[in-house]
C-alpha positions in Angstrom: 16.8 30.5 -35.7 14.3 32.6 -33.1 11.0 31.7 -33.8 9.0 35.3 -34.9 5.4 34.6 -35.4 3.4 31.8 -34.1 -0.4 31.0 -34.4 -1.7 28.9 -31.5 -5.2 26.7 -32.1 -6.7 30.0 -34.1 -9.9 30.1 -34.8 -11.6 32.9 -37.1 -14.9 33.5 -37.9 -17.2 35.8 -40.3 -20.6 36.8 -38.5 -20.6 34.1 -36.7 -19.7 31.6 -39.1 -16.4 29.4 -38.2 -13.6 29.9 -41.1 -11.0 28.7 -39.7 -10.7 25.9 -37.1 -7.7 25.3 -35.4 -5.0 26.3 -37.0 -0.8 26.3 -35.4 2.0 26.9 -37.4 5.4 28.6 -36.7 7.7 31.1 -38.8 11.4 31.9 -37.4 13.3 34.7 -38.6 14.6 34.7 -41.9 12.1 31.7 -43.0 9.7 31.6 -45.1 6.5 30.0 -45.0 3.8 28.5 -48.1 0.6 28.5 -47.1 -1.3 26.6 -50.4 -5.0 25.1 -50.8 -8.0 25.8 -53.5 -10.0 28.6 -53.6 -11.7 29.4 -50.1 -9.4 27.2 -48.3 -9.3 29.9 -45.5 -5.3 30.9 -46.8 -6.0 34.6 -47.0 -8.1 35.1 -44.0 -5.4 33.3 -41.9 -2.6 36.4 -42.5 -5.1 39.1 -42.6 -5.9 38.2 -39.0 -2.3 39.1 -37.8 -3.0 42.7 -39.2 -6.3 43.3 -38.1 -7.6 43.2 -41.6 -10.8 41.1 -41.6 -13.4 43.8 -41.8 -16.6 44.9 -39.7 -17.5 40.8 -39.8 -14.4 39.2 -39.2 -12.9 38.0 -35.4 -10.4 35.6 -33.9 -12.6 33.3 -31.6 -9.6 31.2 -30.2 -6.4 30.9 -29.8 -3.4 33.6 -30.1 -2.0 35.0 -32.4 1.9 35.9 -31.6 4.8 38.1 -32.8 8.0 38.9 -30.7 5.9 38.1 -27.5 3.0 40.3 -28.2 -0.6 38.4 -28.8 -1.8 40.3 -31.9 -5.5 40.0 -31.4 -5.1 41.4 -27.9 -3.9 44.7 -29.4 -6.1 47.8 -30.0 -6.6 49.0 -33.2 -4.6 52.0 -32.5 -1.6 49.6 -31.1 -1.9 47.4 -33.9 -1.7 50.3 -36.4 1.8 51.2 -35.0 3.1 47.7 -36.0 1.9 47.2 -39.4 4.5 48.8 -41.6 7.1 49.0 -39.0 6.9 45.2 -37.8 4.6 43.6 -40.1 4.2 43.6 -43.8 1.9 43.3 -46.8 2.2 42.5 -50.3 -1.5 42.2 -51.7 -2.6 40.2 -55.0 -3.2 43.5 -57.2 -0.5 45.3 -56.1 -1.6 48.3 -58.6 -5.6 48.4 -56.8 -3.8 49.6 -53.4 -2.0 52.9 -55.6 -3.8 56.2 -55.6 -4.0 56.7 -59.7 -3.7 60.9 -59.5 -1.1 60.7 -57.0 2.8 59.8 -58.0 4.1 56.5 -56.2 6.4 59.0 -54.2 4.3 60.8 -52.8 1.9 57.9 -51.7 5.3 55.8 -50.3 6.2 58.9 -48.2 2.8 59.6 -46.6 3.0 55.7 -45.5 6.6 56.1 -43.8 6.0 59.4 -42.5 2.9 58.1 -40.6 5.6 55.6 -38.4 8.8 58.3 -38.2 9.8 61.3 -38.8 11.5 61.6 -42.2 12.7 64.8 -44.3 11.5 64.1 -48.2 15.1 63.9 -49.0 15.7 61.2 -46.3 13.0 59.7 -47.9 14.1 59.7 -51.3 17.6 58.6 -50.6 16.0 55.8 -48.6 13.7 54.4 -51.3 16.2 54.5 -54.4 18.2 52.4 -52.6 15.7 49.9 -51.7 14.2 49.9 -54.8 17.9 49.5 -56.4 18.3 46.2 -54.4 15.1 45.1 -55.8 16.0 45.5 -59.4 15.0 48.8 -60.6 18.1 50.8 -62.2 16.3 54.3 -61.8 14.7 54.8 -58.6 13.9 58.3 -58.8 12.4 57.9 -62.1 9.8 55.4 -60.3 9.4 57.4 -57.7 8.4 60.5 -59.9 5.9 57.8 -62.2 2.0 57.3 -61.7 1.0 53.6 -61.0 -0.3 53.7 -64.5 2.8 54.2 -65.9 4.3 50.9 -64.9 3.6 47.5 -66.2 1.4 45.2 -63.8 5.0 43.6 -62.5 6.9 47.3 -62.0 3.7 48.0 -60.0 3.8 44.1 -58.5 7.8 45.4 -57.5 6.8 48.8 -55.7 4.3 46.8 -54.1 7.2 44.8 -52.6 9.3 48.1 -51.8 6.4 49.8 -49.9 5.9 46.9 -47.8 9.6 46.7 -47.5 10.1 50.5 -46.5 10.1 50.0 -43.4 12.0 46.9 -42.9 9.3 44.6 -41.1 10.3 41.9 -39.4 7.8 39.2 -41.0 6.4 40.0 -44.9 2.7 39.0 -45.6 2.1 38.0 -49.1 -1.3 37.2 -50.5 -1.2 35.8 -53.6 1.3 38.4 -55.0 1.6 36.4 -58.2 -1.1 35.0 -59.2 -2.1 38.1 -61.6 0.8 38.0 -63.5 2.4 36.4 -66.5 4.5 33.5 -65.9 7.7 35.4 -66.7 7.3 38.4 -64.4 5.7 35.9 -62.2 9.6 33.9 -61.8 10.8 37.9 -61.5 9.0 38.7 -58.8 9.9 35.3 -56.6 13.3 36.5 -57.4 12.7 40.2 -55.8 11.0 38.4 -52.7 13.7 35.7 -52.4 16.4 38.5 -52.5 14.4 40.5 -50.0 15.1 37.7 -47.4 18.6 37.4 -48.5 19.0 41.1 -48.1 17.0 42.2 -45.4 16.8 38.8 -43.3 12.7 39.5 -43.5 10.5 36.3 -42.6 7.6 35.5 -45.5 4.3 33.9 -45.6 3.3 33.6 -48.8 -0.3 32.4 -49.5 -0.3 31.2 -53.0 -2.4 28.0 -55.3 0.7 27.7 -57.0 2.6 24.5 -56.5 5.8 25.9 -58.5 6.1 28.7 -56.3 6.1 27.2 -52.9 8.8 24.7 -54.5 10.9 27.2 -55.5 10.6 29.8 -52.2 9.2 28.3 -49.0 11.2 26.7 -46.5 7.9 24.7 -44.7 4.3 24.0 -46.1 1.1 24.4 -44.9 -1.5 22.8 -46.6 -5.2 24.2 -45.7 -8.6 22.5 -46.8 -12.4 24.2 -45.9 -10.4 26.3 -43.4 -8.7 23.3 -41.7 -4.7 21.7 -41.4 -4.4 19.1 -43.8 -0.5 19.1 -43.8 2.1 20.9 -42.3 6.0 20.5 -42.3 9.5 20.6 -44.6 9.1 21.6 -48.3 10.5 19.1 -50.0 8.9 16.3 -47.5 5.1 17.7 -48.2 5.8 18.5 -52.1 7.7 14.8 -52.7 6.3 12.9 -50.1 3.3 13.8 -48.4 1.3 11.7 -46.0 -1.9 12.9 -46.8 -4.3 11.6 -49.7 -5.8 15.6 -50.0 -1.9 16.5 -50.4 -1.5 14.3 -52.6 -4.2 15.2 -54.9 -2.7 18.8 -54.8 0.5 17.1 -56.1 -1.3 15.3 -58.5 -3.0 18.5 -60.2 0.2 19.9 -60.6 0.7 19.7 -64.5 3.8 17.8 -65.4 5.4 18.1 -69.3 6.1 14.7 -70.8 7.4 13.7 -73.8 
């Protein structure tokens, strides 16, 4: 597989204070990637650096940041605007906080396509039934036509997933995108994201705490600690065997049902 996204030695600070110290990973197309630690581990802060989104305080001090050849930090704002939607993907923790609440879920997904292409409302509408159809919702246009209130916490977790998806970026950006759920929506929405790979072929990072869900998605681990690598490689080698004793006190945490 073509590699898709790389971070090179990235540093990132917040007014002058290092959060992240050298950090190198790789995603290839199609993969998907775990990115797990505690709380303040520097997980979140490492995607939002692809798309520009670390505020007024926020900067990448060193390294590069790249996807298909271009070195994201290098980009104006305005040049990094055109690739986020188009090329690069997010699905955010609250889903249902990024919604307008007066404003139908129709009418806020067609003023974020139409700001990349040109697209009648009917073109748009045909467009996002379908998509949300291969994502598991029977009537589209009945979404479409709802307020974010109207739908349950995983419907709006789900259109979260469609927007992002609405205009078929290469690499999906997923911060914590279950964590505020119930664990049985939680295993439904896995299963929207792991068909959205199968589908689409779209590349995932997935920043998460929780063990079970890199197991059951990610492809390769990385394991982050006070904004540093601990651990990075195969799944199944980190989660079953890992070489390092912070790793394995992730593992350990993990609760296990006995008899």
């Amino acid at each position: 597989m073509a590699e898709i996204l790389r971070y090179d030695h990235v540093d990132i600070s917040y007014n002058g204070v290092n959060a992240i110290k050298d950090v190198s990973f790789t995603v290839d197309e199609g993969e998907i990637l775990g990115i797990v630690g505690e709380s303040g581990s520097g997980k979140s802060t490492l995607i939002k650096a692809a798309m520009g989104l670390l505020g007024d305080t926020g900067l990448v001090t060193r390294g590069d940041i790249w996807y298909k050849g271009k070195n994201l930090p290098d980009l104006s704002a305005a040049e990094l605007r055109k690739l986020n939607g188009p090329e690069l993907g997010m699905i955010f923790q609250y889903a249902g906080s990024s919604f307008c609440p007066i404003r139908t879920v129709g009418a806020q997904l067609y003023e974020s396509m139409s700001e990349h292409e040109a697209v009648s409302k009917e073109e748009f509408c045909t467009r996002a039934v379908e998509l949300l159809g291969k994502i598991g919702f029977e009537n589209g246009r009945r979404i479409l036509d709802s307020y974010p209130f109207e739908l349950s916490g995983g419907m709006q977790q789900r259109v979260g997933i469609a927007a992002a998806m609405l205009l078929n970026p290469g690499v999906l950006l997923a911060d914590e995108p279950t964590s505020a759920l119930d664990v049985s929506v939680q295993k439904q929405v896995v299963e929207e994201m792991l068909l959205v790979r199968k589908t689409f072929g779209t590349s995932i990072v997935l920043v998460t705490h929780n063990i079970g869900v890199i197991g059951a998605m990610a492809d390769k681990v990385l394991v982050m600690k006070n904004g540093e690598m601990v651990e990075y490689g195969e799944t199944q080698q980190v989660l079953h065997a890992p070489k390092e004793d912070y790793t394995r006190l992730l593992m350990s945490a993990v609760p296990k049902l006995r008899r």
